[in-house]
N, C-alpha and C positions, 0 to 999 in steps of 0.2 A: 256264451263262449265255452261254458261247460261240456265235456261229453257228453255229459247225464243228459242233456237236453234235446241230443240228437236222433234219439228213436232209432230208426236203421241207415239213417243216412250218416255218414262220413262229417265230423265238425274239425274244419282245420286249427293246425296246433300255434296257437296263438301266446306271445309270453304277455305276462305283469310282471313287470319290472320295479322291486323296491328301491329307490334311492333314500339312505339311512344316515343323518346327523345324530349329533350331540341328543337330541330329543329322543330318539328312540333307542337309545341305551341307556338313557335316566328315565324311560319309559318301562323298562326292566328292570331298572334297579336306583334309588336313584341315589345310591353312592359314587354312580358313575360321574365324572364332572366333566362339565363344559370343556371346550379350547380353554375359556379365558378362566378358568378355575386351576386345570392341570399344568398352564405355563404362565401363572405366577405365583414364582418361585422363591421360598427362603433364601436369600444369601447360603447359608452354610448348609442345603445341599449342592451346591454347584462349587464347594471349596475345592473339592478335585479335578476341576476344569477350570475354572478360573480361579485366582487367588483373589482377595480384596484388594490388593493394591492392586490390579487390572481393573475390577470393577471401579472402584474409586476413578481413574486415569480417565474410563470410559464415561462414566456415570456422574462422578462427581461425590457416590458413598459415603458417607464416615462413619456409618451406623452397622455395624456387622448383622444387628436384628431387624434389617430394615427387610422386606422383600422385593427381589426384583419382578416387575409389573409386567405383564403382558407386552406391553407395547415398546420394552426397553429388552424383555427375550425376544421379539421379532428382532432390534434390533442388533443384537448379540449373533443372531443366526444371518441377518444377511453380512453382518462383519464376515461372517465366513465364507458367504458366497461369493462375495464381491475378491476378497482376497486368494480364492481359488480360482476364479475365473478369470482373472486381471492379473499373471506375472508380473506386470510393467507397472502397479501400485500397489506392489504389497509391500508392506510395514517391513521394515527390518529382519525381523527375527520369525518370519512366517512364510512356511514353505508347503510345500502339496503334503510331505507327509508328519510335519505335525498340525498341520491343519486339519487330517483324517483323522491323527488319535482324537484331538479334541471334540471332532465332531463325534465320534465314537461315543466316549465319553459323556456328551451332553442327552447322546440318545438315549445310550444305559440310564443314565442320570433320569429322566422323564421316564423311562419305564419303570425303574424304581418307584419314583412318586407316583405313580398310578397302580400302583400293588398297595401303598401304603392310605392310598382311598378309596380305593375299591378293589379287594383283594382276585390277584389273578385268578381265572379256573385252569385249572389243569386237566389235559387229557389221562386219562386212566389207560394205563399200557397193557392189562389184562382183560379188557371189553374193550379197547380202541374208539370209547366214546367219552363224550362230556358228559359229566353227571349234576344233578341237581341235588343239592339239597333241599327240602319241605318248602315247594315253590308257593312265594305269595299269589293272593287271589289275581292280583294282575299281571304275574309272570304265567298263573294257569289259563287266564284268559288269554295274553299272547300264545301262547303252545295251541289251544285247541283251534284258534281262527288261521292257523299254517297249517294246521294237521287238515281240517278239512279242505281249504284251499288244496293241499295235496292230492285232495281225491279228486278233483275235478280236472284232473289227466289220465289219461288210459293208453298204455302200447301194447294190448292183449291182441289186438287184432292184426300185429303185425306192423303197423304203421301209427305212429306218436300221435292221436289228436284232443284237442283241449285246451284247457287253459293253464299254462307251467307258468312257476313265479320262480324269480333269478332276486339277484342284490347286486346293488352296486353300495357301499357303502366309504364313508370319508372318516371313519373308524377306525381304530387298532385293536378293538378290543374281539371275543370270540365270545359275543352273544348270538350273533344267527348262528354259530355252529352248535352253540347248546341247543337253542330252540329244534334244530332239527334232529339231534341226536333225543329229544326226550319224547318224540311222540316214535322214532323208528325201531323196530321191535331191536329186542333186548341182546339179540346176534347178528345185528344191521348197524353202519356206520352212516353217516353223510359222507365220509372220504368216496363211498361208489358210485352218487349221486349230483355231484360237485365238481366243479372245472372254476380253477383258480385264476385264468390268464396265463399263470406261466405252469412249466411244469418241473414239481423241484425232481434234484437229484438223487435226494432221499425222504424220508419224512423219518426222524430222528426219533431209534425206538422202535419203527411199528416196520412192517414187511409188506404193506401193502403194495400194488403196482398200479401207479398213477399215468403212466405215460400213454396209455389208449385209453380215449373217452369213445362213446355211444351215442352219437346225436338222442336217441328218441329216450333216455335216461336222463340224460343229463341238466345241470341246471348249473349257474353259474352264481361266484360269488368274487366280485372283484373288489379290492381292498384299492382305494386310488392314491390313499396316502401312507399307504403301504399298512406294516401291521407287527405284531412285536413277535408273531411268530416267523417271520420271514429273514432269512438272512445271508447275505450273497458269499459266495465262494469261488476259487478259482474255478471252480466244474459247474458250478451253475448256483440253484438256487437249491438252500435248506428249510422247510418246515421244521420248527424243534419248538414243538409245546410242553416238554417234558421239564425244563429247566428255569425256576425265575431269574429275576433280572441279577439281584445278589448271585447266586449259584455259577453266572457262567465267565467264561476263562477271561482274562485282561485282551483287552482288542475285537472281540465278539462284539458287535451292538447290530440290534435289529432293524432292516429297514426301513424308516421312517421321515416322512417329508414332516419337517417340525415351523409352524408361522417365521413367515419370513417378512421381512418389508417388500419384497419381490419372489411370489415362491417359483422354485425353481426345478423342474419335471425332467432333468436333465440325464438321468440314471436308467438304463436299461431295462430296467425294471418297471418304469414308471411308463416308456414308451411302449412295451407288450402293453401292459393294459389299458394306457388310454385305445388304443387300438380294437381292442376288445371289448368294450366300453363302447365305443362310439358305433360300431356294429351292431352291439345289444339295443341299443338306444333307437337304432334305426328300424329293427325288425319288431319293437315292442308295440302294441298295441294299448296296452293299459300303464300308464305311470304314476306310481303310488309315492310321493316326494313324503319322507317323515321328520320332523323333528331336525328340519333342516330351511336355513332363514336366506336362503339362496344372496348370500352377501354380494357386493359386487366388487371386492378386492378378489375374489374367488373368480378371477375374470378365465381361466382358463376351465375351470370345473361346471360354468354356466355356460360355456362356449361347447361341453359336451352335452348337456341337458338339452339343447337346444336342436340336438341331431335328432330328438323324437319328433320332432316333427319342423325340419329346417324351413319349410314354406307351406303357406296356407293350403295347396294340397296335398302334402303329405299328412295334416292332421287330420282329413275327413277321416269320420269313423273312428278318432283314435280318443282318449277317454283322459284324465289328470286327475289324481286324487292328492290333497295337498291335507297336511295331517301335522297342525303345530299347536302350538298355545298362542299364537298370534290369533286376534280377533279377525272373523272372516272378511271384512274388508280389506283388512291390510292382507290375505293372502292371497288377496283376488286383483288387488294392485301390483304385489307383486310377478305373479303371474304373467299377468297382459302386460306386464313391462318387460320381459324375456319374450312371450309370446304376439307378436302384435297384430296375429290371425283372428285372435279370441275377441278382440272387440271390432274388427273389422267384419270377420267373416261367422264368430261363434264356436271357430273351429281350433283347438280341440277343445272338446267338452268339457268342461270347470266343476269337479263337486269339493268343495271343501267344509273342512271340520275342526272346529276349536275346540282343542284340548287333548289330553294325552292319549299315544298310541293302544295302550291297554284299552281306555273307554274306545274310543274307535273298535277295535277288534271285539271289544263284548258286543256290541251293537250290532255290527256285520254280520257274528257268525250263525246266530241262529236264518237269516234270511239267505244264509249259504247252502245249497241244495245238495 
């Protein structure tokens, strides 16, 4: 699929599409934590959203040092959905708009916590790129297995052909933008090279102009549960990586779909990109799944994986690369349980690989042309 392989004939431009969990950002770094690390939470960060006597009421609490658990923050979050979407059973004292602050609140709250375990990157406003510090051996082997992958697209002749790789990731965090900012030369951004789904109305800080993309440039990076740089306004959407979560004004929180008992895609934001999303997914060719255990309460985010290849002829020819620390059976059961062409028919074609995305990428890249 590379161009390099085409000699003088014309090789159409075909994507690899990364779908990006939990795994391949503790694959970078691995202060970065899971779902079920990031949202449970100490009681006394969530004092400014909930009080303990709410918690308690809800919970049953008497411990102020106790943590509230993963499965008692989904249920805190769908408290709110269910009471914003239901006038006709909401609680007493719970209305659409301090339902927002709190939601607000709770987002800040978890952006917070995720700076204090795995510290945000900042964009640098005077190079308008992410910068690295003295990258480990497997943060340099993620960087060189994208940089070459890079090269195996060409639009020198006029016309985009090769092989381009896109992201879809279930992330908040600004790892793929680092990786691409640290192999692009030193007066090149990924903001020129990059289409987000939506397009904001400013990117806070920097002058660039995002509002016309380049098909045969371009590559995509869709954040599906949204991202902490994202933040909606009345005129549309804001990019602001300039500011951490403490730094920004009361009522500011950045868009983010947080575990719910029922998650809910109901935000503007969330319907541009599944849209965009389920397009990418259609036209990809090669799907690289990382670091992502395709759960099946995730029933609407498998319901999108599933557009690469919705019937057994549409995955003729098309390729699955599945990349966890699950042992290869279990990635291959789970698999042919979304897909049920793969053991009926063989089609799409199955390679998978145990263990982390860095070993993955030191392996590939030397047999990359």
């Amino acid at each position: 699929m590379s161009y390099k392989g085409g000699g003088e004939r014309r090789v159409p431009l075909r994507n690899m599409t990364f779908w990006t969990g939990a795994g391949f950002s503790k694959s970078w770094d691995l202060r970065s934590p899971t779902g079920a690390q990031l949202f449970t939470v100490p009681i006394e960060e969530l004092e400014d959203v909930f009080s303990l006597e709410t918690l308690a009421r809800l919970f049953g609490y008497q411990d102020s040092s106790e943590d509230i658990s993963f499965e008692r923050f989904q249920q805190l979050v769908y408290l709110l959905d269910v009471q914003e979407a239901f006038p006709e059973i909401r609680s007493r004292y719970y209305d659409l708009a301090n339902i927002g602050i709190i939601r607000n609140k709770l987002r800040n709250a978890i952006a917070a916590r995720f700076e204090t375990m795995c510290p945000k990157v900042h964009l640098r406003e005077d190079t308008q790129k992410f910068t690295m510090a003295t990258a480990s051996t497997e943060q340099a082997d993620m960087v060189r297995f994208f940089r070459r992958l890079w090269d195996q697209s060409d639009g020198s002749s006029g016309l985009a052909e090769g092989l381009r790789y896109h992201f879809i990731s279930t992330n908040y965090d600004f790892i793929i933008e680092t990786i691409l900012d640290a192999f692009l030369a030193p007066d090149d951004s990924h903001f020129l090279y990059t289409y987000r789904g939506v397009t904001p109305a400013r990117l806070e800080g920097f002058t660039i102009d995002l509002s016309n993309r380049d098909h045969w440039l371009m590559s995509h990076i869709l954040k599906l549960n949204g991202g902490f740089e994202i933040f909606r306004e009345q005129d549309g959407y804001v990019f602001d990586y300039t500011a951490g979560a403490l730094e920004r004004p009361d009522g500011l929180a950045p868009n983010i779909i947080m575990p719910s008992r029922e998650q809910v895609y109901t935000d503007s934001y969330f319907r541009e990109i599944f849209a965009k999303a389920v397009r990418l997914m259609r036209d990809t060719s090669v799907l690289v799944i990382v670091g992502y255990s395709l759960p099946v309460e995730d029933a609407v985010l498998r319901f999108i994986i599933r557009q690469f290849a919705e019937e057994g002829e549409d995955a003729v020819d098309k390729h699955i690369f599945y990349v966890d620390m699950l042992p290869e059976t279990e990635q291959r059961a789970r698999l042919t349980s979304l897909f049920t062409s793969i053991e009926a028919h063989g089609v799409p074609r199955i390679h998978c690989f145990s263990g982390t995305f860095a070993a993955f990428a030191a392996a590939c890249e030397p047999l990359l042309p």
